[in-house]
C-alpha positions as CSV (number, residue, x, y, z in Angstrom):
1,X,0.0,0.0,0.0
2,X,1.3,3.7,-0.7
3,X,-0.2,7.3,-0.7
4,X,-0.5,7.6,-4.7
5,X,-1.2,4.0,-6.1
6,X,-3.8,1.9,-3.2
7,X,-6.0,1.4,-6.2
8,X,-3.6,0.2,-8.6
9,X,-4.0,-3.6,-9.9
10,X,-1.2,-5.5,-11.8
11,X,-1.5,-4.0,-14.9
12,X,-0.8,-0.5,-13.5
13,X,1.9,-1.9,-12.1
14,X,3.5,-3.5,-14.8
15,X,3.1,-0.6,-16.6
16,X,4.7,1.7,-14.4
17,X,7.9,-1.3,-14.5
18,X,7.6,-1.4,-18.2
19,X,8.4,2.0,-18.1
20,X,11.0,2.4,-15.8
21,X,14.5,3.3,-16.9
22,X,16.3,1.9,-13.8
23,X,15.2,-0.2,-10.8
24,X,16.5,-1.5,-7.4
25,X,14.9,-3.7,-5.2
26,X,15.5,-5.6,-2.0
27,X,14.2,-9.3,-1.6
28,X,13.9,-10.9,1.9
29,X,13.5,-14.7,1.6
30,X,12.5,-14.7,-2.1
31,X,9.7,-11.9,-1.0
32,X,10.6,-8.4,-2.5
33,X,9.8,-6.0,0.2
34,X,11.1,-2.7,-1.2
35,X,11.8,-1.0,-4.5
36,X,12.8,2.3,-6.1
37,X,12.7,3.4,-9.6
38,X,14.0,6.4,-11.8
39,X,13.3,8.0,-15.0
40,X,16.2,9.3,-16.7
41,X,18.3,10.5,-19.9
42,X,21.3,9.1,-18.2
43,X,23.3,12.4,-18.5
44,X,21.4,15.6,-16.9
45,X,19.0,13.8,-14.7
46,X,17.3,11.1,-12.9
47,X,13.9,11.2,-11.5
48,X,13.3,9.0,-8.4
49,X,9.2,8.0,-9.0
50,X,9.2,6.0,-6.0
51,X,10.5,4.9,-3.2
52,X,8.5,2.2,-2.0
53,X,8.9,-0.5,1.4
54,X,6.2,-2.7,2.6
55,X,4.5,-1.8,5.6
56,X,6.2,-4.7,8.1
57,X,9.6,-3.6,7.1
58,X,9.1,1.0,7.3
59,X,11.4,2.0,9.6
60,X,14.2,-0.1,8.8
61,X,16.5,1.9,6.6
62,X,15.8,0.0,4.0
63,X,14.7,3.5,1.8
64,X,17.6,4.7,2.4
65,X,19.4,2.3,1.0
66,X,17.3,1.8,-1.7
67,X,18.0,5.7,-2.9
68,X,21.8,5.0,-2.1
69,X,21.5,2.1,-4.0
70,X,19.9,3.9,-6.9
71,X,22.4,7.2,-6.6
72,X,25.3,4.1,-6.9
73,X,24.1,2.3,-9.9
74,X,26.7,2.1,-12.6
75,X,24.1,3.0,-15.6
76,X,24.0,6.5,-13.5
77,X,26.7,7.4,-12.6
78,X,27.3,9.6,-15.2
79,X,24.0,12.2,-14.6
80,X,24.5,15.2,-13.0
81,X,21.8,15.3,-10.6
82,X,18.8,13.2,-9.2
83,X,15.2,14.9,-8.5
84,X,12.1,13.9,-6.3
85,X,8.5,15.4,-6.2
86,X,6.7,13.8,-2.9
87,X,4.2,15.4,-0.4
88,X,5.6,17.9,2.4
89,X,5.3,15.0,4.8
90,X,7.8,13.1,2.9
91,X,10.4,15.9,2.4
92,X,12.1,15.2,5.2
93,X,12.9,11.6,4.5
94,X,14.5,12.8,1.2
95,X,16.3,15.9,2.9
96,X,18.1,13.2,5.5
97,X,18.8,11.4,2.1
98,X,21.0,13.8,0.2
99,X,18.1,15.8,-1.0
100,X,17.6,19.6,-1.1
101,X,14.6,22.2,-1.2
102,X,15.1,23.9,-3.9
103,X,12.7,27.4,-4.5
104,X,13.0,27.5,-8.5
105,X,10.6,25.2,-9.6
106,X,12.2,21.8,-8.6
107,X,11.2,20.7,-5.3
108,X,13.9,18.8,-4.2
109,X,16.9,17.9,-5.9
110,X,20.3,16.4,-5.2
111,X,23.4,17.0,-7.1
């Protein structure tokens, strides 16, 4: 369950992967219990779409790591910067990530 897809079936969600430039996940026992994806040109920037952890394992670092993860992927490592659009609520987990406020336009961004 998340704040922007709780009505989404599988075939919203395959599309959103279909679509997905790059992708890291973290499997527990064969059971993936957290993912993040990016859309990207692979040069100027990458933007993180979600951030996602199911609801037994919040809390546990593990979206941080997935955003490390993601910032340390070899297919990326050549863009300049990584962006995020979330809700206020969420700005502070992607401030204590690397993130900044920005005030021209981009919500948060981290170069």
């Amino acid at each position: 369950k998340t704040w922007f897809g709780s009505d989404w079936g599988g075939d919203t969600l395959a599309g959103l992967l279909a679509g997905t430039d790059e992708l890291v996940a973290l499997c527990l026992g064969g059971d993936l219990v957290a993912f993040a994806h990016a859309l990207t040109d692979y040069t100027t920037v990458a933007f993180v779409r979600d951030v996602v952890v199911v609801q037994p394992h919040r809390g546990e670092g593990l979206g941080r790591r997935l955003l490390a993860e993601l910032r340390a992927h070899p297919d990326l490592q050549r863009v300049e910067r990584f962006a995020v659009t979330c809700p206020d609520r969420l700005a502070g987990f992607y401030e204590a990530c690397g993130f900044e406020r920005r005030t021209d336009g981009a919500v948060l961004v981290s170069e």
